[in-house]
C-alpha positions in Angstrom: 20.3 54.0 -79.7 18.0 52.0 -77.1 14.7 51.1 -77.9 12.0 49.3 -76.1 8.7 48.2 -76.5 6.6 47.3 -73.9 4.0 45.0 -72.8 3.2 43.4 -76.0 2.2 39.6 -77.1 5.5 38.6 -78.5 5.7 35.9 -81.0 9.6 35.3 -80.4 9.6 32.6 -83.8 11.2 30.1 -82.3 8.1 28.6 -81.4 7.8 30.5 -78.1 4.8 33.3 -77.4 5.3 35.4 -74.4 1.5 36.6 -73.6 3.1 40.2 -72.3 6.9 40.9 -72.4 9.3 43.6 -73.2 12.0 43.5 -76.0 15.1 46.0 -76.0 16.9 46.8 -79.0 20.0 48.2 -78.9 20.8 49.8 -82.5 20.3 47.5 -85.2 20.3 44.3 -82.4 18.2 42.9 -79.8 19.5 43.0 -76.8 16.8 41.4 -74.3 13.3 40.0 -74.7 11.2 38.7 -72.3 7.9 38.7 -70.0 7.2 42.3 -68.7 9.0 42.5 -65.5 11.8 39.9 -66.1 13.2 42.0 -68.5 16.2 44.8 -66.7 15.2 48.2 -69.0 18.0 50.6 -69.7 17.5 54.1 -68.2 17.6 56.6 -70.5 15.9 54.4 -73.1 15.6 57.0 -76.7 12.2 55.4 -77.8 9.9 53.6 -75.6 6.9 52.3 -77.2 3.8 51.2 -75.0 2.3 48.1 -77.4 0.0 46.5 -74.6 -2.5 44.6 -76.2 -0.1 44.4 -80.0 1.5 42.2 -81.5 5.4 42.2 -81.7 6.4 39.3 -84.8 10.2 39.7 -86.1 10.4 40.5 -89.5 9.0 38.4 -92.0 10.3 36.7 -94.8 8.8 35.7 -98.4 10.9 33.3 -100.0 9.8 33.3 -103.4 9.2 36.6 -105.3 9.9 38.1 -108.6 10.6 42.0 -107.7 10.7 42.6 -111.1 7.3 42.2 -111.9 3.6 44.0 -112.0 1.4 41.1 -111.1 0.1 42.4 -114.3 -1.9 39.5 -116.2 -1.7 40.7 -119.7 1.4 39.2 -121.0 1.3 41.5 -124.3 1.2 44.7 -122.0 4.2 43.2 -119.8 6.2 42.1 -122.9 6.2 45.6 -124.3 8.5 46.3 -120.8 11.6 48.2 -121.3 14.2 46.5 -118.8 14.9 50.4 -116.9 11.5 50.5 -116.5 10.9 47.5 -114.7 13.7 48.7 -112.6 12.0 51.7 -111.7 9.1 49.4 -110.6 11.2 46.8 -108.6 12.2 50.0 -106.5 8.7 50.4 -105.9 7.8 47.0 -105.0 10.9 46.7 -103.0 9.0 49.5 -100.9 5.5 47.7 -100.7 6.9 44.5 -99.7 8.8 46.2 -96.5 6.3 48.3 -95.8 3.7 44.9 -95.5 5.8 43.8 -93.0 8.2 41.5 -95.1 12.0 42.5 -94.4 14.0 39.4 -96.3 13.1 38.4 -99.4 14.5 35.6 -101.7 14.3 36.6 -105.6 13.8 34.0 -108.0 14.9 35.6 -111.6 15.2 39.0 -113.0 16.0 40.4 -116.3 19.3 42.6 -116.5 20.7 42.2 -113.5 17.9 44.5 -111.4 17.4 42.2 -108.8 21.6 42.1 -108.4 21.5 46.3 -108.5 18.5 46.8 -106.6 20.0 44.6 -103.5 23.3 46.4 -103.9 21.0 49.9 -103.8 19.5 49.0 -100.3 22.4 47.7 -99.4 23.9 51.3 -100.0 20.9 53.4 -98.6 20.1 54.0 -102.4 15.9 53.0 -101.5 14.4 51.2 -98.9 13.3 48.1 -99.4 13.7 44.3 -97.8 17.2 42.5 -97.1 17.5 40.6 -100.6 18.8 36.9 -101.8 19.2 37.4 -105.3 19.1 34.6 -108.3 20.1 36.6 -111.2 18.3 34.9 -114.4 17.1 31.6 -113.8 17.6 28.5 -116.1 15.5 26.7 -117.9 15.7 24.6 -121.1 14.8 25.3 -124.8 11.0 25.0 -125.4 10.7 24.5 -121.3 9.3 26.8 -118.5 11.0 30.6 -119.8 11.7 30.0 -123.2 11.5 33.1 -124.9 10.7 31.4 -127.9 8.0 29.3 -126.0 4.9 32.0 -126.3 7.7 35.0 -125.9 9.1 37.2 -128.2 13.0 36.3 -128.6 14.1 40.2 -127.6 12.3 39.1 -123.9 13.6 37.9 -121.1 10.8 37.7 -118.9 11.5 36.8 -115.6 15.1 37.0 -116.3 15.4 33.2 -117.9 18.5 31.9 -119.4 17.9 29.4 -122.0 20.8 26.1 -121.3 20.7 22.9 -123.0 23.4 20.8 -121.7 25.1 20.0 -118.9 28.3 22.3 -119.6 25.9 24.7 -120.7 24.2 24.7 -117.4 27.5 24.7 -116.0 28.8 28.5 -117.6 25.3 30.0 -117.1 25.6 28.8 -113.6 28.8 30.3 -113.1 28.1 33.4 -115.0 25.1 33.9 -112.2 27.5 33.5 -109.4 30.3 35.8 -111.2 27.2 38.6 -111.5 26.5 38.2 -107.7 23.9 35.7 -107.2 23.2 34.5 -103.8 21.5 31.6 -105.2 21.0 29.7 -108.2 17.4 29.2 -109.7 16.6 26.4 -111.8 13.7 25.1 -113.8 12.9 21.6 -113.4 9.7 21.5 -115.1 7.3 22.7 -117.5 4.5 25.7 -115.9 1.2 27.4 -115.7 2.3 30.6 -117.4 4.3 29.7 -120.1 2.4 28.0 -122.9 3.5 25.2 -124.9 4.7 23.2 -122.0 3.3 21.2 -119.1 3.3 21.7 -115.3 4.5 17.5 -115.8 7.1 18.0 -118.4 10.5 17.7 -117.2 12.8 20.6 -118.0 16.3 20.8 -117.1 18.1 17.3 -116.4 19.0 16.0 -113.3 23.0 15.9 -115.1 22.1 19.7 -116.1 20.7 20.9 -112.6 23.3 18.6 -110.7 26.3 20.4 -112.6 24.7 23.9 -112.3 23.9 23.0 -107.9 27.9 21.7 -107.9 29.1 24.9 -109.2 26.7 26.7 -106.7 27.7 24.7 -103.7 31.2 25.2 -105.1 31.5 29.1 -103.2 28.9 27.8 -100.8 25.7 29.2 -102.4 22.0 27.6 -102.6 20.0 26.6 -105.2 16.3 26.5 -105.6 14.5 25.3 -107.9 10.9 25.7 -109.7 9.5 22.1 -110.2 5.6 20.6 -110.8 5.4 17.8 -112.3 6.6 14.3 -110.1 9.4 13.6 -112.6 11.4 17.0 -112.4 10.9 17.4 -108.3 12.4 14.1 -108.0 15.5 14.9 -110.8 16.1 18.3 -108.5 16.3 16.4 -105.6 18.8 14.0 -106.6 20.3 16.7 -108.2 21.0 18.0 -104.5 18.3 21.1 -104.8 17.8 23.3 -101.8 14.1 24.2 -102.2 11.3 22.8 -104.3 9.3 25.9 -105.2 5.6 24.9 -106.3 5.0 21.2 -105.5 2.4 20.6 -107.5 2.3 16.8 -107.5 4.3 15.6 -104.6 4.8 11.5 -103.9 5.0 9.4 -101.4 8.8 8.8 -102.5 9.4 12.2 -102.8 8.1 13.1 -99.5 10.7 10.4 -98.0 13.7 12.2 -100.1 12.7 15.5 -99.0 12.8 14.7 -95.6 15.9 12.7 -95.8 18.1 14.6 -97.9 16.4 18.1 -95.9 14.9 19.3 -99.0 12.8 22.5 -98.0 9.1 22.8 -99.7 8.0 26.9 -100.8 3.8 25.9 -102.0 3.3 30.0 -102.9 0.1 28.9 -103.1 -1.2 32.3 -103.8 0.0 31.9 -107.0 -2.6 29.5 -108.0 -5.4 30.9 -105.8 -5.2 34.2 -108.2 -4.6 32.6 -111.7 -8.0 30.0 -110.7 -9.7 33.1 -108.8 -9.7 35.5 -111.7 -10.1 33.2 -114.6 -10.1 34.6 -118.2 -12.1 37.0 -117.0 -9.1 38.8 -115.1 -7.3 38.5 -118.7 -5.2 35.4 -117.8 -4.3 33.3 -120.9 -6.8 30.4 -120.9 -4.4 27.7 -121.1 -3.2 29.1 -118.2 -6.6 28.5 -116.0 -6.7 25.4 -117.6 -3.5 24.4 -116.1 -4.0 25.9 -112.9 -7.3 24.2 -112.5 -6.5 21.2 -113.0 -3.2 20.8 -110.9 -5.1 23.2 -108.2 -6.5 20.1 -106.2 -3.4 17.9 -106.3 -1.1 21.4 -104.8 -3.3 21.6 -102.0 -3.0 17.6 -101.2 0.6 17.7 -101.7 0.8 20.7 -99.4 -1.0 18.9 -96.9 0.6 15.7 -97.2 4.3 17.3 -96.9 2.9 19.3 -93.8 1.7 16.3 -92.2 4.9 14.2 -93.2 6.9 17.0 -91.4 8.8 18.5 -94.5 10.3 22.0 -93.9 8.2 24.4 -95.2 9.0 28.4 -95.8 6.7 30.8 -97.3 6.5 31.7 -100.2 4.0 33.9 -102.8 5.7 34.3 -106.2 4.6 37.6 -106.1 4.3 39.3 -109.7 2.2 36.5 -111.1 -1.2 37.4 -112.4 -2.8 39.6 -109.8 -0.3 38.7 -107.3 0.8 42.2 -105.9 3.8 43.0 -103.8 2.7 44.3 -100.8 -0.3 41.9 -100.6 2.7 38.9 -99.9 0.8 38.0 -96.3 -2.6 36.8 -98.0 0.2 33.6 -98.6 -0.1 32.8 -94.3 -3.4 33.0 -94.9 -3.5 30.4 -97.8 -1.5 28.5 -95.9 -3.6 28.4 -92.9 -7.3 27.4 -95.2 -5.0 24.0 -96.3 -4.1 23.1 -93.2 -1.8 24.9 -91.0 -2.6 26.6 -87.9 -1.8 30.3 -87.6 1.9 29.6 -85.4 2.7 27.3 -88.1 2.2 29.7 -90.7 4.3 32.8 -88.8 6.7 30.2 -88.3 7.2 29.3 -92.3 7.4 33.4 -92.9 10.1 33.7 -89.7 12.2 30.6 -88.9 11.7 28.5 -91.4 12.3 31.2 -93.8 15.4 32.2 -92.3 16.9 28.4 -92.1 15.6 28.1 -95.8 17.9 31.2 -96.3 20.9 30.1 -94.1 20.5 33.4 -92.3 19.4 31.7 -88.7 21.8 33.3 -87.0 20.7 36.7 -88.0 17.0 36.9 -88.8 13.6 34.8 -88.1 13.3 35.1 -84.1 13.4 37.6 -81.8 16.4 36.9 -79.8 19.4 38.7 -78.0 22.0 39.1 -80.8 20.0 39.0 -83.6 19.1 41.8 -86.0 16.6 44.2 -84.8 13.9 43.1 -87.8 10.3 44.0 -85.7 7.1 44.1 -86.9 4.1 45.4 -84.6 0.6 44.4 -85.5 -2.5 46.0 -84.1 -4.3 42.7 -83.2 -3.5 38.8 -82.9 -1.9 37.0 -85.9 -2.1 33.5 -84.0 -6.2 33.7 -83.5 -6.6 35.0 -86.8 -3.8 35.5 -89.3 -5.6 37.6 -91.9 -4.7 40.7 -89.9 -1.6 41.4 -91.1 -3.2 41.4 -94.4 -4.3 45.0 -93.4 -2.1 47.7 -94.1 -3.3 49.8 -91.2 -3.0 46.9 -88.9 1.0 46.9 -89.2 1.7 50.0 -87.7 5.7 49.8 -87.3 8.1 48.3 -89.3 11.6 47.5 -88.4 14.8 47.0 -90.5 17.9 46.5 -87.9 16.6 48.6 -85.8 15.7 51.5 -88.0 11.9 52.7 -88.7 11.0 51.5 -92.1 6.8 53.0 -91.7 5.3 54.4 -88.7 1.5 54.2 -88.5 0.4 56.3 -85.8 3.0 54.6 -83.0 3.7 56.6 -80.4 6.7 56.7 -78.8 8.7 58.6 -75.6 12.2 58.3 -74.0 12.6 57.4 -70.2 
């Protein structure tokens, strides 16, 4: 099937914006894009869409979510979760987050292997929902960031942790991830906001313990990410030879330097923060919690500024399903992003190309380009004077999935 749209703003995500151009898909690939009138249009084209005065982004990509989750902030209502039923729900949210606009996400720990079945039910046709990355459960130590014996009760998994201590420990959990179909391995390199009895500064797993886990990762040529805080744990992941550092609460000036030369990626998912300080105890979150979050909230935005201004990669990220932090709602994160410092193509860039390098899918997502998957997102208005419009749900009125219509708000098309 050909389809076309024409005369739109396309933000190609490569860095290039073509004020008015055309972009030809040809079943689930582009096959031209360009300014209107330098790009040939197939006769006999089966959907033509006029978009003048749209925008046409490529899909966009959150790095960091839990699909799993509610975004519920009672932790004794989400602890009383049966693992089917949060099944059920990741189906749902899988839904949401496509229909926002966001066709690749990256999972960062799931109980029971849903994350692993719900990627295999797209896959299949099953549901709709976003290309996945899967993690499996994620490890972390005894007493650290997960522990279901650190404010959990021990019959939990929440957020699908895996309790290691060791490094052959780390090693078999590892593995076992990778055996169950894990696309990456998440780690947990420091203490957290959420989980109480720790610190956002503790150190969790050892650099030995991630380092063994990352070798048995990099082993069948799979990432690893890692959720890291504190100075001491981002540093042990990096040496460790982490992928991604997921949070960044207190970056240093020496960190900054091994980031950028070992090409460590940064995923802020600042929104995480902005809810948990936003709603207080008043929106039900634990107090420690705020307490945490308000006190390292300063320190992430200066971190996220420095590592912006040093030129670190940066991909975006939400970790939706943390208090208040809704799937569907993932593009409140560019946002974010643009109030600490980024400019509106910089943030569209972290959701489409950096995103997709972060991913190691560049030569299949992030950019509208001739060979690519057909991922398309149309947007009634102008992301790059004021990103907050693909916030609205009635602003994205198409959404694209290689080449196949995902939602349809009100987009007219004809053939030629």
């Amino acid at each position: 099937m050909i389809t076309v749209f024409r005369g739109g703003r396309i933000f190609v995500g490569n860095g290039e914006v073509i004020p008015r151009g055309d972009l030809v898909l040809e079943d689930e690939k582009i096959l031209a894009v360009g300014p209107q009138g330098q790009v040939q249009l197939p006769s006999g084209a089966e959907q033509v869409y006029d978009v003048s005065g749209k925008t046409i982004l490529p899909g966009l990509i959150d790095a960091h979510i839990h699909i799993t989750g509610s975004g519920n902030p009672d932790r004794w209502e989400r602890i009383k979760e049966l693992v089917p039923h949060m099944a059920i729900r990741a189906a749902v949210n899988a839904r949401r987050t496509l229909e926002a606009g966001f066709t690749t996400i990256r999972d960062a720990g799931a109980p029971g292997r849903v994350d692993i079945a719900l990627k295999q039910a797209i896959n299949e046709g099953l549901v709709p929902g976003p290309r996945m990355l899967v993690s499996g459960r994620g490890l972390s130590i005894t007493g650290g960031h997960g522990d279901s014996a650190n404010g959990w009760p021990p019959e939990v998994e929440f957020k699908g942790r895996y309790v290691v201590d060791g490094v052959d420990a780390a090693r078999r959990a590892a593995r076992e991830q990778l055996r169950d179909g894990a696309d990456q391995i998440k780690l947990h390199a420091t203490g957290g906001v959420m989980s109480e009895g720790d610190l956002p500064t503790a150190r969790g797993l050892t650099l030995e313990e991630m380092r063994a886990a990352i070798e048995e990762a990099n082993n069948v040529g799979k990432k690893s990410m890692t959720h890291a805080q504190g100075s001491t744990g981002i540093k042990n992941a990096i040496l460790a030879g982490i992928n991604s550092i997921e949070h960044g609460f207190y970056l240093t000036d020496e960190i900054i330097e091994l980031m950028l030369k070992r090409d460590v990626f940064f995923v802020p998912t600042l929104a995480a923060m902005h809810h948990i300080v936003t709603r207080g105890t008043e929106g039900k979150i634990p107090a420690y919690a705020v307490a945490k979050a308000r006190e390292a909230q300063e320190a992430h935005t200066a971190s996220f500024r420095r590592a912006l201004a040093a030129g670190v990669k940066i991909a975006m990220g939400t970790d939706a399903a943390t208090p208040f932090n809704y799937h569907g709602n993932n593009a409140l994160e560019l946002e974010l992003m643009v109030q600490a410092g980024m400019s509106p193509r910089q943030a569209l860039l972290a959701a489409t190309k950096m995103g997709a390098e972060l991913l190691g899918l560049s030569d299949k997502i992030g950019a509208l380009e001739p060979g690519k998957l057909a991922d398309v997102v149309v947007v009634d208005g102008d992301p790059l004077e004021d990103v907050k419009v693909v916030q609205k749900k009635e602003a994205i009125l198409l959404v694209m999935k290689e080449g196949r219509v995902a939602v349809n708000r009100g987009l007219s098309s004809g053939g030629r």
